[in-house]
Structures are given as structure tokens and as C-alpha cells.
C-alpha positions as CSV (number, residue, x, y, z in Angstrom):
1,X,95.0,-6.1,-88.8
2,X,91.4,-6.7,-89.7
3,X,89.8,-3.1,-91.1
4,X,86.2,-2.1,-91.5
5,X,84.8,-0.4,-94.6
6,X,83.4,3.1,-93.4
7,X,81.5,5.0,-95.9
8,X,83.7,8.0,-96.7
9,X,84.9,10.5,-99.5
10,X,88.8,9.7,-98.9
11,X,88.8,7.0,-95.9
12,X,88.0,3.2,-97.7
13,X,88.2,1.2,-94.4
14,X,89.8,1.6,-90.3
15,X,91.0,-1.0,-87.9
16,X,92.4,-0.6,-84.4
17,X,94.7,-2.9,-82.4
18,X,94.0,-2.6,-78.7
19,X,96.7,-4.1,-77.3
20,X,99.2,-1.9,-79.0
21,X,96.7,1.2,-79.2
22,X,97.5,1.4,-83.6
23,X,94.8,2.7,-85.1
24,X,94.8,1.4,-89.0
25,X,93.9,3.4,-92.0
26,X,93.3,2.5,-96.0
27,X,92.0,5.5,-97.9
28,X,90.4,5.3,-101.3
29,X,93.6,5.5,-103.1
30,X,94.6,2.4,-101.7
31,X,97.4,3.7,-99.4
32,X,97.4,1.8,-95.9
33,X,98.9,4.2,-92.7
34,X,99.2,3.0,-89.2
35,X,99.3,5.4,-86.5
36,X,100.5,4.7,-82.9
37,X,99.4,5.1,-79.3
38,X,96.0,6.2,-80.5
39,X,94.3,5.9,-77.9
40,X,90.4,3.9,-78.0
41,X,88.1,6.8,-77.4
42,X,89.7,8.4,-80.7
43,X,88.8,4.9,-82.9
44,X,86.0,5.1,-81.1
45,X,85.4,9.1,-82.5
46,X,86.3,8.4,-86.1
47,X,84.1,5.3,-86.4
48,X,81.0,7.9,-84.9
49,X,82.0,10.7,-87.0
50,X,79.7,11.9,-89.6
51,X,82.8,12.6,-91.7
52,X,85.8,10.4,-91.1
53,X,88.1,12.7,-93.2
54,X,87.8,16.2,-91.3
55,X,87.8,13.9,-87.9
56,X,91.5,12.4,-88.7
57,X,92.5,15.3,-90.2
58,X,91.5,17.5,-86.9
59,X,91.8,14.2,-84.2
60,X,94.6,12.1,-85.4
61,X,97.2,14.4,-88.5
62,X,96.8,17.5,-86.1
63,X,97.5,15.9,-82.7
64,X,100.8,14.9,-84.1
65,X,100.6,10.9,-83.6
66,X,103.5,9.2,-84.7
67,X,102.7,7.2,-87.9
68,X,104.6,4.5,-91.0
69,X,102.8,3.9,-94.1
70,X,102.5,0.0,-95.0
71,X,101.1,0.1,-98.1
């Protein structure tokens, strides 16, 4: 999946796969998560956020979205 940087103190870049609604993330430390059935308007939030750590914390951890890490 193609991921794009975001400035960020813990996120390095995010990529979402419409057709299979997996949002995509690779934080600083280098660890790659995919979470699934996000739906668009939440990409859509994290890319607008003006911090994308609280925002997938609150929006994506907290909701309870069923996740793998691939890297």
C-alpha cells in the first residue's frame, strides 16, 4: 500500500486502501499497523488533523478497530 509522509511527533507516514476500507500506519519507530474497516471520512480526519497522534489514539485505538502489525 502506498503511504504518505505526514509531519508528526510519533506517526512517520498513512495510507488507505478504499476498496478494503484498511487504513495503513508506519510510526517513527518504524513499526507498520494496518487497521480494518476504517471507514474514509476517518483517513480523511487523520490526514486533516493538526496532530495525527491524539486523532488515532481518540478516532482509530479507542473506537476499537480491529488491527495486525506487518512490520
Amino acid at each position: 500500500m502506498e503511504r504518505t509522509p505526514v509531519q508528526s511527533r510519533s506517526v512517520s507516514s498513512v495510507g488507505y486502501d478504499r476498496d478494503s476500507s484498511t487504513l495503513e500506519i508506519e510510526f517513527l519507530n518504524g513499526s507498520v499497523y494496518q487497521y480494518f474497516g476504517v471507514p474514509e471520512s476517518i483517513f480523511n480526519g487523520l490526514m486533516n488533523a493538526p496532530s495525527k497522534g491524539t486523532f488515532l489514539d481518540q478516532c482509530v485505538k479507542k473506537a476499537g478497530y480491529s488491527y495486525a502489525r506487518i512490520a
